[in-house]
Structures are given as structure tokens and as C-alpha cells.
DSSP file (Angstrom, degrees, kcal/mol; ACC not computed):
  #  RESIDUE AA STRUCTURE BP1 BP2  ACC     N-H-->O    O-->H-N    N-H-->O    O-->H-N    TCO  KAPPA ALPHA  PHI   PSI    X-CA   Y-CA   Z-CA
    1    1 A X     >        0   0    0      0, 0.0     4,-2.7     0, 0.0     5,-0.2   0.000 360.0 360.0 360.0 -48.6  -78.8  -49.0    5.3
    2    2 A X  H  >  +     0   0    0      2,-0.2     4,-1.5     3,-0.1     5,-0.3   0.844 360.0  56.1 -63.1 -40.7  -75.9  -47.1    3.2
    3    3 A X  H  > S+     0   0    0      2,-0.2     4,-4.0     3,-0.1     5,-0.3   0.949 112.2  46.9 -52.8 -87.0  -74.4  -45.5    6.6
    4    4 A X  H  > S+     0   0    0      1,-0.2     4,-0.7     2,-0.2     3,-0.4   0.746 115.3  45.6  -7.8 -86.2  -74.2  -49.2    7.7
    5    5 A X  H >X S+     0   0    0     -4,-2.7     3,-3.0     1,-0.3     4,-1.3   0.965 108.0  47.2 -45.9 -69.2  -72.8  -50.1    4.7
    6    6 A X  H >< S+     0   0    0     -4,-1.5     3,-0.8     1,-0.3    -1,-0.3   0.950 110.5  61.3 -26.9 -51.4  -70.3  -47.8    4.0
    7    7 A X  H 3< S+     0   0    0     -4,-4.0    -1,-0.3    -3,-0.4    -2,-0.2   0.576  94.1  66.5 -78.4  13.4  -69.1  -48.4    8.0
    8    8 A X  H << S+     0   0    0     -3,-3.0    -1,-0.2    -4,-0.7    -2,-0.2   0.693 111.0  26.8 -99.7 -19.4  -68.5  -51.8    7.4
    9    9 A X  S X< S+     0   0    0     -4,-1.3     3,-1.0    -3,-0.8     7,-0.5  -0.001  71.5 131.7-136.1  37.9  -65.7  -51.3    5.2
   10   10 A X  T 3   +     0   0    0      1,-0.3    -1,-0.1    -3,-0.1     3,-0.1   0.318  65.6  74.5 -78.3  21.2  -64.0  -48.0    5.9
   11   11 A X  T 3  S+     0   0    0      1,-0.2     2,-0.5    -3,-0.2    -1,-0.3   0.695  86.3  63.0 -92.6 -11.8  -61.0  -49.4    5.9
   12   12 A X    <>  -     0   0    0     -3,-1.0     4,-0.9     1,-0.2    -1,-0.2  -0.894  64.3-162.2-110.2 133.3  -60.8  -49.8    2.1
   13   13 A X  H  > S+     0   0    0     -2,-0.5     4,-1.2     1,-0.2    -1,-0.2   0.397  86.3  51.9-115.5  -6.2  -60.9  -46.6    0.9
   14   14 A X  H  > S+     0   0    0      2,-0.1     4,-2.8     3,-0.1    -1,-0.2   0.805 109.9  52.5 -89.6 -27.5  -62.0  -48.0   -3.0
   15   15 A X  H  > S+     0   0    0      2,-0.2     4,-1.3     3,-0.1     5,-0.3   0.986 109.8  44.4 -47.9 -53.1  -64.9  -50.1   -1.6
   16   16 A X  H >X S+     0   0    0     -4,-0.9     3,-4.2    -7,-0.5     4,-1.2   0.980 113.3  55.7 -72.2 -34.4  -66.3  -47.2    0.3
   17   17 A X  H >X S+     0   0    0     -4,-1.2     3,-3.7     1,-0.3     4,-2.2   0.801 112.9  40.2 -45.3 -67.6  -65.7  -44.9   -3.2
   18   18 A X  H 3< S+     0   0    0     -4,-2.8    -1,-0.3     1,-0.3    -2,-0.2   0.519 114.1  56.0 -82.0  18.3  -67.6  -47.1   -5.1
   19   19 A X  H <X S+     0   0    0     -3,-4.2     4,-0.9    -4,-1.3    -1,-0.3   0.324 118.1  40.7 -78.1 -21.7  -70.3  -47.4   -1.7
   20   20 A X  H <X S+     0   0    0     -3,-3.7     4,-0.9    -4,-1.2     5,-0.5   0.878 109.7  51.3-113.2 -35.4  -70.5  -43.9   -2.1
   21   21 A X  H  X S+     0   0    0     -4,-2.2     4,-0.8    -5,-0.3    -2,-0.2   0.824 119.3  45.6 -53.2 -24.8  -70.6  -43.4   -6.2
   22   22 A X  H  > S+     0   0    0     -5,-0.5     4,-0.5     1,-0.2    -1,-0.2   0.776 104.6  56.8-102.8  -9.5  -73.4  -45.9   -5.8
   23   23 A X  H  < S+     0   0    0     -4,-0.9     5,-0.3    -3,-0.4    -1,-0.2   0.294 105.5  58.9 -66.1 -24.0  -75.1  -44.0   -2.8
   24   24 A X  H >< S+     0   0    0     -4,-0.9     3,-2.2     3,-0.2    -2,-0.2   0.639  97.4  56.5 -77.4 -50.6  -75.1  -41.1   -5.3
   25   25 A X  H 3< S+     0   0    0     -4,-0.8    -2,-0.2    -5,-0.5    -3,-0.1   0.944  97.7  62.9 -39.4 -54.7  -77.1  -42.8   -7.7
   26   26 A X  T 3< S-     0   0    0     -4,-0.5    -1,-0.3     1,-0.0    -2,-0.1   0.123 118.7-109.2 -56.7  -9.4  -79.5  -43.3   -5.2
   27   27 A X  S <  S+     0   0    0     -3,-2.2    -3,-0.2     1,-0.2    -2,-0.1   0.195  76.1 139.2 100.1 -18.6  -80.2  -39.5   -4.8
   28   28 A X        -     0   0    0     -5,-0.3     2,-0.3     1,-0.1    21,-0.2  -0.119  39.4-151.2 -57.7 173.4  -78.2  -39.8   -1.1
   29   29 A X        -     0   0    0     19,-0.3    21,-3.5    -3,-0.1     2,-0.8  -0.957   3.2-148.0-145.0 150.6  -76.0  -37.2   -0.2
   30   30 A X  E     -a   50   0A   0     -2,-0.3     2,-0.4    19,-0.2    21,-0.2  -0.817  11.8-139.5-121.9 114.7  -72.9  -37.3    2.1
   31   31 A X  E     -a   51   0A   0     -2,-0.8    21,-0.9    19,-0.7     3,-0.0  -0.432  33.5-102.0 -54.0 117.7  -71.8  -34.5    4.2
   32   32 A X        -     0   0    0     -2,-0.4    -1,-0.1    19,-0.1    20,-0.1  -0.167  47.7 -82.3 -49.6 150.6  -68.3  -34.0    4.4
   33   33 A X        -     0   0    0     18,-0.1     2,-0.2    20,-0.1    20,-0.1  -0.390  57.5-174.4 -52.6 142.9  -66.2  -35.3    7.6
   34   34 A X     >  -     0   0    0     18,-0.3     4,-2.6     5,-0.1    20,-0.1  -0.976  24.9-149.5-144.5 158.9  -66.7  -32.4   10.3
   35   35 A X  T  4 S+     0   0    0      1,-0.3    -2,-0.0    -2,-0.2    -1,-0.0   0.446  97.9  51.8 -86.6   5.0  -65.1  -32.3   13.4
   36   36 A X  T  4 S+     0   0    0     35,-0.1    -1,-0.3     0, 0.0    -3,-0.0   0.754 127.4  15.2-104.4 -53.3  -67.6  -30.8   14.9
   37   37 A X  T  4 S+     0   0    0      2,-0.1    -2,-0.2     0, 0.0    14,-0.1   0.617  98.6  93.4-124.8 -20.7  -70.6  -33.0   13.9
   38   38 A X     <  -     0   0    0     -4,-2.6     2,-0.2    -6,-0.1    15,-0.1  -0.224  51.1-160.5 -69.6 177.9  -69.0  -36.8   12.4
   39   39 A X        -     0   0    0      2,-0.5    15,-1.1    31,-0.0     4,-0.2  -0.657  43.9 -86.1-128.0 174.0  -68.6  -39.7   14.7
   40   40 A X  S    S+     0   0    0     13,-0.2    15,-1.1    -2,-0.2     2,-0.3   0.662 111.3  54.1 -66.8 -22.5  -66.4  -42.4   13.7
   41   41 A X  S    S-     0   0    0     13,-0.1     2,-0.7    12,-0.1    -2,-0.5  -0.705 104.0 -98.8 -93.6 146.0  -69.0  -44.9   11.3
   42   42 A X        -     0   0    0     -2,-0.3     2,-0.4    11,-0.3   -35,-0.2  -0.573  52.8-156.5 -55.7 109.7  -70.6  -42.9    8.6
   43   43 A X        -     0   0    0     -2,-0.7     8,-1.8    -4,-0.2     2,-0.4  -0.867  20.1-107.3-109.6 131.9  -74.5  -42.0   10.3
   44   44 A X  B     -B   50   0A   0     -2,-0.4     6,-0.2     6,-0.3     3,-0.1  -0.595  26.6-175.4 -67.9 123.6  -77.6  -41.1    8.6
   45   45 A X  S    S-     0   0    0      4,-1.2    -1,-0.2    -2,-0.4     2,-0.2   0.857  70.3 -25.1 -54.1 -65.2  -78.4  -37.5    9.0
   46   46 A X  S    S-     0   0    0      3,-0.7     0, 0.0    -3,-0.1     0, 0.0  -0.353  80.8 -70.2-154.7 170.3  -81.7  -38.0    7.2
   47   47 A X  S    S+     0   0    0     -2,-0.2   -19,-0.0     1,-0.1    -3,-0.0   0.870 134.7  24.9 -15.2 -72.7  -83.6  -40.0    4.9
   48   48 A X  S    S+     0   0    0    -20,-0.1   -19,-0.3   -21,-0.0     2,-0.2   0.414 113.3  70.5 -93.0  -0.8  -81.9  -38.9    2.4
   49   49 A X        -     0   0    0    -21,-0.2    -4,-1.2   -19,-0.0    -3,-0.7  -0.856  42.7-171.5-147.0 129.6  -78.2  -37.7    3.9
   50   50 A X  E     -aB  30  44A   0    -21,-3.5   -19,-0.7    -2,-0.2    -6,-0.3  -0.876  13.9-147.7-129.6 109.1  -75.4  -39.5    5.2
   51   51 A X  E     -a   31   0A   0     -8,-1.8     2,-0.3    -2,-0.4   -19,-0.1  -0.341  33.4-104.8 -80.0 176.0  -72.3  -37.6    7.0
   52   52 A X        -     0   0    0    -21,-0.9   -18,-0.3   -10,-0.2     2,-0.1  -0.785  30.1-123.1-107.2 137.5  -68.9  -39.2    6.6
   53   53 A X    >>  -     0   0    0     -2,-0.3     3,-1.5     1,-0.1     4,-0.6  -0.496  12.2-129.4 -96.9 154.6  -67.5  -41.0    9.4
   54   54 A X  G >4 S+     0   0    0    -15,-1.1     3,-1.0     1,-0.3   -14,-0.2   0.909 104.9  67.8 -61.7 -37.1  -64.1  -40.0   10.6
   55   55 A X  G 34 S+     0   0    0    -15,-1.1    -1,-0.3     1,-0.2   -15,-0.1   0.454  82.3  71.3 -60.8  12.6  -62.9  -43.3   10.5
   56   56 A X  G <4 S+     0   0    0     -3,-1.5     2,-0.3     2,-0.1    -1,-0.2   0.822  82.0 101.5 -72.7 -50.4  -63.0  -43.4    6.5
   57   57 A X  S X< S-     0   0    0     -3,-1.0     3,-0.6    -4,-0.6   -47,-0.0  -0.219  81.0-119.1 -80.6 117.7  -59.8  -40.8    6.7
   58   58 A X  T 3  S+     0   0    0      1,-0.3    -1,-0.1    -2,-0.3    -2,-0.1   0.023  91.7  26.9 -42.3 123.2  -56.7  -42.2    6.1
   59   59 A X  T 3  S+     0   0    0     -3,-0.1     2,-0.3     1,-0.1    -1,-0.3   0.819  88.1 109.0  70.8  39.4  -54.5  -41.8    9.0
   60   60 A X    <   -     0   0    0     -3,-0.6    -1,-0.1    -6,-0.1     5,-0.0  -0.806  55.5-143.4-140.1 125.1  -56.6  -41.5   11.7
   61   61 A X     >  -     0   0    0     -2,-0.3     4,-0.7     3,-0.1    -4,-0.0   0.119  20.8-110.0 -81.7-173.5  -56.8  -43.8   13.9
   62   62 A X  H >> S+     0   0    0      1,-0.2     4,-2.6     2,-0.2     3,-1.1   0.970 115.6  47.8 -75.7 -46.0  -60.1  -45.2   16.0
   63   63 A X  H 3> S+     0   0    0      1,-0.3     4,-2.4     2,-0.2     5,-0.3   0.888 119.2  42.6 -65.8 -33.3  -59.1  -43.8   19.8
   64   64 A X  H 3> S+     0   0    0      1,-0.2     4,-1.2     2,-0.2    -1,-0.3   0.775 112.7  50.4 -93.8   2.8  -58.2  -39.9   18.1
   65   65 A X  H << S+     0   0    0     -3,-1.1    -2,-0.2    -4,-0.7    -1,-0.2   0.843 116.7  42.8 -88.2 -43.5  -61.5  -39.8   15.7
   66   66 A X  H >X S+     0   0    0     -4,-2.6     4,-1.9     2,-0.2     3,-1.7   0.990 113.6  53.6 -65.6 -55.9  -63.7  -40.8   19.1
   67   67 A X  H 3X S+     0   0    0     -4,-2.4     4,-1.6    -5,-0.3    -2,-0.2   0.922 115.0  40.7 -39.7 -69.9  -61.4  -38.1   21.1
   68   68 A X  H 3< S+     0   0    0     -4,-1.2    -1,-0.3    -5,-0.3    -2,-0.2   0.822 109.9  56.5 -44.5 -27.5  -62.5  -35.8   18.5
   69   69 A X  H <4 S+     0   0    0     -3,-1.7    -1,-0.2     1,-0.2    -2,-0.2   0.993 112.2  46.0 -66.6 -59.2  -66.0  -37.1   18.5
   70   70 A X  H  <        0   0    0     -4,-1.9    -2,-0.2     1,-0.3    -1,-0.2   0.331 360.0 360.0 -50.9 -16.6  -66.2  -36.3   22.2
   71   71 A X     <        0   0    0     -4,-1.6    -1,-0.3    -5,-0.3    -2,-0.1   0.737 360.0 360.0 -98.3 360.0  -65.0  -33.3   22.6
């Protein structure tokens, strides 16, 4: 539910901070972006563990965050 949320508003970068201060609260924990492992929405890992989607980070757009997902 908090991956979900969080991808619904990654373009405003204080909504998801306080999506993510309040996702803390909650015991989650969020992975840092990797280039390696995000996709573009923020996805639950886990239960408990949510990485951070590339499309949260400022200045990158949707078509190079998927290139990057894909390769």
C-alpha cells in the first residue's frame, strides 16, 4: 500500500518526504534508488521494505529511468 502511495505522487518531492517520514513510523524501510535493482514507481521488496523508485529523482525523466530499468 505505501509503494502505491508514494508512486502516486512522485512528482512532489515534499508529499513523497512526508509519505516516507510517515512510512518510517510504520517500521517500513526504503532502499535507496539503485540502478541496478529500482524500477520507475517505488515497489515493495517485502513486507516490510520498500525500494525507491527512479522516478522520485529530480531530473530524470520517465523514458531514461525505464532505459535504465531495462538494461
Amino acid at each position: 500500500f505505501m509503494a502505491a502511495t508514494l508512486s502516486s505522487d512522485m512528482e512532489k518531492t515534499d508529499k513523497v518526504v512526508t509519505f516516507l517520514d510517515e512510512s518510517r513510523a510504520l517500521g517500513l524501510s526504503t532502499l535507496a534508488p539503485d540502478v541496478n535493482q529500482s524500477a520507475w514507481m517505488f515497489v515493495a521488496v517485502d513486507a516490510r521494505t520498500i525500494r525507491h523508485g527512479l522516478g522520485a529523482l529530480k531530473g530524470v525523466g520517465r523514458a531514461v529511468s525505464e532505459a535504465i530499468a531495462d538494461e
